[in-house]
VEXDOSE-349996 format. One record per residue (C-alpha): residue in one letter; x, z, y. Coordinates in steps of 0.1 Angstrom, whole numbers, plus 2048, in hexadecimal, padded with zeros to 3 digits. Example, Ala and Ser with C-alpha at 12.3 -4.5 7.8 and 13.67 -1.06 7.14 Angstrom:
A87B84E7D3
S8898477F5
***
This chain:
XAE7DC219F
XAE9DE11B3
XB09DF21BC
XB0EE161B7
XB1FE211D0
XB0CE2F1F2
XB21E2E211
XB24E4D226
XB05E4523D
XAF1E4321D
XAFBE69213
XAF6E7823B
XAD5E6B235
XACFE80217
XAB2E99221
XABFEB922A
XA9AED222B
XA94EF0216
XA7EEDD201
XA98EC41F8
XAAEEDE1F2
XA99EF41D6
XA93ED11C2
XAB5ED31B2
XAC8EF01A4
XAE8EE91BD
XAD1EF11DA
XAC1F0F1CF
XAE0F1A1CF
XAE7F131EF
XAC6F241FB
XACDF3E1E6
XAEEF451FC
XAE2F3F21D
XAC7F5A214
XAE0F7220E
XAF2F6922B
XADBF6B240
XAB9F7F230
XA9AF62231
XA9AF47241
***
């Protein structure tokens, strides 16, 4: 049986890169700001 819940080191370890980013709409997003912020990047 797995459990469900991930402790906090679990999440920090999350990949953080561009690339992970544009794979789900939440981070396009994100890019999406940080280009606006601050022009390409």
């Amino acid at each position: 049986m797995k459990v469900k819940i991930r402790n906090s080191k679990a999440k920090k370890a999350k990949k953080t890169g561009y690339r992970t980013r544009q794979k789900t709409a939440g981070g396009r997003k994100v890019n999406k700001r940080q280009r606006a912020r601050h022009g390409s990047f």
